[in-house]
N, C-alpha and C positions, 0 to 999 in steps of 0.2 A: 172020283166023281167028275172033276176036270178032262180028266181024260174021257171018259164018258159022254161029258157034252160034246169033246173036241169031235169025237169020230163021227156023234148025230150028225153034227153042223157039217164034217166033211161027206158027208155018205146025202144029206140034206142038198148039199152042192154040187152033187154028180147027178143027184137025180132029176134036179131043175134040166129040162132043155133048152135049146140054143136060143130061140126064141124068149125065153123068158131071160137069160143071161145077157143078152142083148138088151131087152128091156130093161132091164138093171143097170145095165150099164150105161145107157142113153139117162136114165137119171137120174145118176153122180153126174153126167156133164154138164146137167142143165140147171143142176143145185150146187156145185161145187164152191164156196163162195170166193176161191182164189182161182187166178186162171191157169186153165191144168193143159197140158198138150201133149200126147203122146207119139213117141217117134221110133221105130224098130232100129235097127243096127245097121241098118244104111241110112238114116238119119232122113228118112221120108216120114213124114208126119201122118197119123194113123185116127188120130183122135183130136177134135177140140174142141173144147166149152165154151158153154154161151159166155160165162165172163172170161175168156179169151177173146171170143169175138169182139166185148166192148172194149175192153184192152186195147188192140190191135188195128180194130176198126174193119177186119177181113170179116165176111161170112167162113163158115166152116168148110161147105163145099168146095171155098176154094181156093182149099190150101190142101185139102185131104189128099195123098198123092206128092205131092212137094215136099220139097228140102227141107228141113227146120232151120236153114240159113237166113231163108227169106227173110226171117224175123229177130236176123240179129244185124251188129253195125259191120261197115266194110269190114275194119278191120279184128273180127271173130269171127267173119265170114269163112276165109280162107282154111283156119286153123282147124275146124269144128268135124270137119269129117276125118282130117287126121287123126285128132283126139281120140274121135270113138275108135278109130283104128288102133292105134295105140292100146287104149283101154283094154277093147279085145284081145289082141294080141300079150300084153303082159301084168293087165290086173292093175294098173297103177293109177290109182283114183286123186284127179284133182278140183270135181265139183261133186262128184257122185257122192250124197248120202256126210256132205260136208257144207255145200252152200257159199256163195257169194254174192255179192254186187256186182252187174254186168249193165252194158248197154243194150238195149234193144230197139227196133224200126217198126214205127206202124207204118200202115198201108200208104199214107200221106207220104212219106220217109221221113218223118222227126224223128229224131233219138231222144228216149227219155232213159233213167235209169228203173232197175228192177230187182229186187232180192229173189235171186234164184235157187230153188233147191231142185234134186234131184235125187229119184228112186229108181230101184231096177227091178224086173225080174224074169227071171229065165225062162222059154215057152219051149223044150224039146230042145234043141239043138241052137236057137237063136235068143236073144234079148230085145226085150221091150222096156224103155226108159220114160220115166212118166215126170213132166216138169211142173213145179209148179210155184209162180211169177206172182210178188204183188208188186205194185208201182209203189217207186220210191220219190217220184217227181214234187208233190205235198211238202213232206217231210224234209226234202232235200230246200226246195223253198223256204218253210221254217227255219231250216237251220241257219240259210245265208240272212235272211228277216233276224236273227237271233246274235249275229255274228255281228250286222252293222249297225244294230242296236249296242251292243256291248261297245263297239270302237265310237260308236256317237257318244255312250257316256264317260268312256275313258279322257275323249278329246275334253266334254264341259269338267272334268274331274280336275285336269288341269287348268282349266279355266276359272273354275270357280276357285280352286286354291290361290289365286293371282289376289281375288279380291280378298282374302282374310292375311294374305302375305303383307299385305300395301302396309301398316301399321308398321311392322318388323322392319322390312323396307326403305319406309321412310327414315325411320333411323339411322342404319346404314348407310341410306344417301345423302341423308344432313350430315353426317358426319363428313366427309372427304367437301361437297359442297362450303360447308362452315370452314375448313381449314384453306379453302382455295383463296377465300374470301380473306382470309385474317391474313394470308402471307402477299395477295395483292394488296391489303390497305397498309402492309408497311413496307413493301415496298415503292408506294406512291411516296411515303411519308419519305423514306430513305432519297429519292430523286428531287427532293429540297435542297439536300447539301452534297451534291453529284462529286467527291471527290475519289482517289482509286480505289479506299478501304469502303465506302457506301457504294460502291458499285459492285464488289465482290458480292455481298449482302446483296443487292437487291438480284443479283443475277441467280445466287443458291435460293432466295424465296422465290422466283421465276420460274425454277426447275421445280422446287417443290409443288407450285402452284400446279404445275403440268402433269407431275406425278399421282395429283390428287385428279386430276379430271379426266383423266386416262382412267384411275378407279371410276371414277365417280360411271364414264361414260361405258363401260363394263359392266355395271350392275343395271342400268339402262339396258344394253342388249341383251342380258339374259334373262330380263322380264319380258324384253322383247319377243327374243325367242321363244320363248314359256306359252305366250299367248299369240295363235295367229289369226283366229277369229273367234266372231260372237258375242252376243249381248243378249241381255234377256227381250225376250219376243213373249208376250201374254197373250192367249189365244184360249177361244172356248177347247178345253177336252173333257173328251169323258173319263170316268175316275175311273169305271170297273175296269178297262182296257191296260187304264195307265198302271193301275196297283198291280192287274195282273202279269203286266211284261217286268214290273219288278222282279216278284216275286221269283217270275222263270226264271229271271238271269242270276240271282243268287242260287235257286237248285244248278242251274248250268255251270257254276265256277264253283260249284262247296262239291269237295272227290266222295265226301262220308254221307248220308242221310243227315239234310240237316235239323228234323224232327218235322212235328206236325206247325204248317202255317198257314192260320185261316183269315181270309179275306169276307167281310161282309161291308157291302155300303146300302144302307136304308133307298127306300125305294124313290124318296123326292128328291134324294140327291142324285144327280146327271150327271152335270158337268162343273167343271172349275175352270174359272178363267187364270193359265198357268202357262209356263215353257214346261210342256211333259216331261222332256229329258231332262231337265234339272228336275224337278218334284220328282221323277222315279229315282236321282242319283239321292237324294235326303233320305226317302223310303231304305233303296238298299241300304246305305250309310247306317240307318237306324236298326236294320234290322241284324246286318253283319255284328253291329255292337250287343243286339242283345244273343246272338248265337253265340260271341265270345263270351259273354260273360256265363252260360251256360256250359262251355266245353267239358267240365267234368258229370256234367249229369246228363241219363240216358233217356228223360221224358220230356224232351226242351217241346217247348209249346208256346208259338208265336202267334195272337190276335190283334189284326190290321180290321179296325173297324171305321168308317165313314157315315157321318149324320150330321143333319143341318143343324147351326149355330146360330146365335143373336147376329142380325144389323148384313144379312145376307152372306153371312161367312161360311163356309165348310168345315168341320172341324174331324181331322183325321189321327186319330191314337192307336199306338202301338206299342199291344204290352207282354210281356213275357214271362212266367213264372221261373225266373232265376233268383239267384241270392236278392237283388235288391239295390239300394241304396239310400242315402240318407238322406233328409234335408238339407244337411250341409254342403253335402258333396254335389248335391245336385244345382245348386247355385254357383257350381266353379265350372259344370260341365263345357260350358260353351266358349270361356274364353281362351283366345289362339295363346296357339303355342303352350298349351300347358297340355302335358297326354301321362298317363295312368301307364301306358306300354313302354316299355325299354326300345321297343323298335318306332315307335309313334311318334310322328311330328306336330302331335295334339291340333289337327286342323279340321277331321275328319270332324267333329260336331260345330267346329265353330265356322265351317263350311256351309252347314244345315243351316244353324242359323244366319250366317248371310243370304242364303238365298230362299228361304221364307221371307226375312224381312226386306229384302226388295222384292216380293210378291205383296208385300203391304199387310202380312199376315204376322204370330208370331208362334213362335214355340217353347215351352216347355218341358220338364219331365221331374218327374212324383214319384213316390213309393206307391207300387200298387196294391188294391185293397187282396189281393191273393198274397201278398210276399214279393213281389219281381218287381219289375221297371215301369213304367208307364210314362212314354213320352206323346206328347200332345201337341197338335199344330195346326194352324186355319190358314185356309185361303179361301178368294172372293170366291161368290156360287158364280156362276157364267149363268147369265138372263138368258133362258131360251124364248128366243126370236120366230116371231109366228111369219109363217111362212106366207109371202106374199101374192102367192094364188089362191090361198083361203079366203082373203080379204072380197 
């Protein structure tokens, strides 16, 4: 039966004439929705679509007759008719009917990038190669948009660690401070009775006193270095934007599907007066926690919902149907330095909550009414400001 149709359809397509095959063919150029260009085996272009032409910015006439170089960068200018040559000559396929990313030239001469493929086929004695280009310029955009978002929250990641450190910290630097302190005030005591056995004494607590503010001024610079800008800046954002670049940049760093995660925020809620970059590093933080606590199950389902709160507040919860936790445990979550992971330096929630509550807001987290996690957190609504031409 196949066979059957096959020979209709071909004996169908001997019998069309040129005229109508022509017709046909002018429109796949003009519907194609990727831009298509075709170029014979001397690499003069034969064919081109109207979405090549907005591609490119050429009309078709006038290119028809011309090199397909035109419309690549210098340097795949050169190499391009080789190639086909080559190709011809020994069959050894490096784009054909395999595809890449290439640069190409519109009529202005910008170089933008473009996912190339390429097909053949044989007309009698010669080849006809038919290309077809979508612009990668977008996406390529995206990505670097995607890139220095990530390194902005990497930078506040260490930053924000700085403030839930200071507690630990201070310890550590009272301590060497407090001994500097104890070995100068006796050896003030000891330079009352300056004879050669109290001066041996006060010159070893001298040394020791130096030894300690050498530490002391050591743990100083590596806080230093730890942090080299930034503070928090509160400014109207919108939520849907911010929740959403969360969200991407966890798909963009999890290798595996990291299940279904749905964002909803109610319609009167706009905007939040927040530093974005910190509120999306809480988000991820929160969300990364409930994918781990998920890892053995294959239906992890994350809900990021946003709806207004009492006294002008926003209040944003994030819950997930994983094992859970308890009242208990849910009351230790947020204090530094204590972490549930062998590799964890327990800062990662008590980060969260530092930087909610310098947003003036607070957070928690409950068992949820499904079985999972439900962590919970306000910040101010951001007053939308009437625009001063409406006036």
């Amino acid at each position: 039966m196949r066979a059957l149709v096959r020979q209709e359809l071909i004996y169908d397509m001997a019998e069309m004439d040129v005229d109508a095959l022509h017709q046909h063919f002018r429109s796949i150029l003009q519907s194609v929705p990727d831009a298509m260009v075709v170029i014979n085996d001397a690499g003069i272009i034969t064919a081109f679509s109207r979405a090549a032409e907005a591609l490119f910015g050429y009309e078709a006439n006038e290119l028809l007759g011309q090199n397909v170089s035109i419309l690549m960068a210098p340097t795949d200018k050169a190499q391009h008719d080789e190639y086909i040559m080559r190709y011809l000559r020994t069959g050894q396929r490096r784009i054909i009917g395999i595809g890449r990313t290439v640069t190409a030239r519109r009529s202005d001469g910008t170089l933008f990038p473009i996912d190339l493929k390429i097909g053949e086929a044989k007309i009698g004695d010669h080849y006809l190669f038919t290309a077809f280009m979508r612009d990668l310029t977008e996406q390529r955009r995206n990505e670097s948009r995607m890139k220095a978002l990530q390194a902005e929250l990497v930078h506040f990641s260490r930053l924000s660690s700085v403030g839930t450190m200071a507690s630990a910290l201070a310890h550590e630097l009272n301590q060497p401070l407090t001994v500097v302190t104890n070995y100068l005030e006796a050896a003030r005591d000891l330079l009352n009775s300056p004879d050669p056995d109290t001066m041996k004494m006060v010159q070893q607590a001298l040394d020791e006193a130096a030894k300690q503010s050498v530490r002391a001024g050591q743990i100083v610079r590596k806080l230093r270095d730890y942090v080299s800008r930034g503070e928090i800046e509160k400014r109207p954002s919108p939520l849907v934007p911010l929740l959403g670049d969360a969200v991407a940049l966890v798909h963009a760093e999890t290798s595996s599907s990291p299940g279904r995660i749905e964002v909803s925020v109610e319609e009167d809620v706009s905007s939040v007066l927040a530093d974005p970059i910190q509120i999306q590093q809480v988000v991820i933080n929160l969300v990364r926690n409930a994918l781990e606590a998920m890892a053995d199950q294959s239906d992890r389902h994350i809900k990021i919902h946003a709806e207004t709160a009492d006294s002008g507040l926003v209040m944003i919860s994030i819950e997930d149907n994983g094992p859970g936790i308890s009242k208990d445990v849910a009351e230790h979550l947020f204090k530094p330095l204590a972490s549930s992971k062998t590799t964890g330096m327990g800062l990662g929630l008590s980060i969260c909550k530092t930087i909610i509550e310098a947003h003036g807001g607070t957070i928690e987290a409950m068992p949820a009414e499904t079985g999972g996690t439900r962590f919970v957190f306000t910040l101010e609504k951001a007053e939308e400001r009437q625009d001063p031409s409406e006036d």
